[in-house]
C-alpha positions as CSV (number, residue, x, y, z in Angstrom):
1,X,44.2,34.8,12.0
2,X,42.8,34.5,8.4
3,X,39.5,35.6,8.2
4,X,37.3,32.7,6.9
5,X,35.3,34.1,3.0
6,X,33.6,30.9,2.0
7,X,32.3,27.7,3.8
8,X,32.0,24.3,2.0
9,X,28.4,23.5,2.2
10,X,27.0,20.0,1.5
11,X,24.2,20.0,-1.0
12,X,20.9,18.7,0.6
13,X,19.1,15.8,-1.4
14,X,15.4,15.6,-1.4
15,X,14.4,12.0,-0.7
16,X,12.2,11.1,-3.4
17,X,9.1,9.0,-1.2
18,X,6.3,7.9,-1.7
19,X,2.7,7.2,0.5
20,X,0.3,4.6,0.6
21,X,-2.6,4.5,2.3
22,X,-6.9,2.8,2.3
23,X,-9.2,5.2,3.2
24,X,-12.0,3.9,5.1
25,X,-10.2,0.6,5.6
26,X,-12.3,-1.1,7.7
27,X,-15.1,-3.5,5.9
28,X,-17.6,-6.4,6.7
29,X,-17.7,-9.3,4.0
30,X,-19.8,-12.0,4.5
31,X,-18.5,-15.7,3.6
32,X,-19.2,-16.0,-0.3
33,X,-19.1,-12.7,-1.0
34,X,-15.8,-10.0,-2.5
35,X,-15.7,-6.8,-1.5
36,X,-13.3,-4.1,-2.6
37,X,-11.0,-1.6,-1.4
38,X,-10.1,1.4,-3.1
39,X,-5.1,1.8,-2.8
40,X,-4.2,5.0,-2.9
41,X,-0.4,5.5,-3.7
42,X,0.8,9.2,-4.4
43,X,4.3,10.5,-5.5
44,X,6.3,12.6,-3.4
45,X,9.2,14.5,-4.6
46,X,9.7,13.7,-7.6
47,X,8.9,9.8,-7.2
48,X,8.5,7.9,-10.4
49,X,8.7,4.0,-10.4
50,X,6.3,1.6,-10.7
51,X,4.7,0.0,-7.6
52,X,3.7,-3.6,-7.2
53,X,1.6,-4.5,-4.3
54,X,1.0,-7.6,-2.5
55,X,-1.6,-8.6,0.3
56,X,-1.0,-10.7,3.7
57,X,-2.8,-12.1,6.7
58,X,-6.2,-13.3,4.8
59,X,-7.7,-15.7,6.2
60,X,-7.3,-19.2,4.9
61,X,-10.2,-19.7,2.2
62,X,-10.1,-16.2,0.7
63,X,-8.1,-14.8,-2.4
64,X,-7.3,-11.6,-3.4
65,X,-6.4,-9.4,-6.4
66,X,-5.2,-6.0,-7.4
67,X,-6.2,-4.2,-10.5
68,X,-4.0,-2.9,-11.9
69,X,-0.7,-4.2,-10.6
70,X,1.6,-2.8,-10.7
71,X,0.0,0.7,-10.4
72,X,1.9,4.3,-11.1
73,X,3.5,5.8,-8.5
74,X,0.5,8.0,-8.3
75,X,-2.9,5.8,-8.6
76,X,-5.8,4.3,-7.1
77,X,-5.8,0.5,-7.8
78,X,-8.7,-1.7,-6.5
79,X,-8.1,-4.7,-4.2
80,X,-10.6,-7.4,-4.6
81,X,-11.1,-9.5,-1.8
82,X,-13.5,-12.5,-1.6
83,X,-14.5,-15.1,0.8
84,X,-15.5,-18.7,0.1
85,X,-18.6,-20.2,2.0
86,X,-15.6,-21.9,4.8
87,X,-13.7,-19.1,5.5
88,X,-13.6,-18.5,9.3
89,X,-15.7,-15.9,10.8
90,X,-13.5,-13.5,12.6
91,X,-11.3,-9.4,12.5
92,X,-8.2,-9.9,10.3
93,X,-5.5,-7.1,9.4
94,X,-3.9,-6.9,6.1
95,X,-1.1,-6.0,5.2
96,X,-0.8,-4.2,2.3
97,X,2.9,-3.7,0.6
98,X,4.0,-1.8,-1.9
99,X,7.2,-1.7,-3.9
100,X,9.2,-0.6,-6.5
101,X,12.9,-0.3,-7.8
102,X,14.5,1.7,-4.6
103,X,10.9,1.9,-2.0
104,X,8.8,-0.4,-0.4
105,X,5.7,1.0,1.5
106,X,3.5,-0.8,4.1
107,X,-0.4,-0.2,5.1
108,X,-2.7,-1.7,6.8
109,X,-6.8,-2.8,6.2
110,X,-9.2,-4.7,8.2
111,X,-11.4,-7.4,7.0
112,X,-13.9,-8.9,9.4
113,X,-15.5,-12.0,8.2
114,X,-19.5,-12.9,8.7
């Protein structure tokens, strides 16, 4: 039995990633009023890309904006959200994507409405 002298090893990719998260995202905005929310997206490995974002599950009578959008893959873009005098009172989750070329990242914020 030949002894074995070398092993064919796979090389090991690091994932390039990235996070996205809103600290303290849990905010009262009363009807006719914006309040913001600070996006925090970091770089992980190596990440690069752009990221666009988007926002969901506002209630009907509210709009919402990023600035700026799209942010680098390591930032801290605001989202403005404001509330016409009709919106309904009420706890809403956002969700908050991000994406770019080869990622896309999901998070989370609540608005409640007063």
């Amino acid at each position: 039995m030949a002894a074995s002298t070398a092993q064919d090893i796979e090389p090991v990719q690091i994932m390039r990633s990235g996070a996205m998260s809103v600290p303290h995202s849990r905010t009262t905005l009363l009807r006719g009023r914006a309040v913001t929310y600070t996006v925090s997206t970091s770089a992980i490995g190596g990440f690069t890309e752009a990221v666009a974002l988007k926002v969901t599950g506002l209630p009907t009578g509210s709009s919402a904006s990023f600035t700026p959008n799209p942010v680098s893959a390591s930032g801290a873009p605001t989202l403005r959200v404001s509330a016409a005098g009709r919106t309904p009172r009420g706890t809403f989750t956002m969700a908050i994507t991000g994406i770019s070329a080869s990622l896309v990242h999901h998070t989370t914020a609540t608005l409640v409405v007063r």
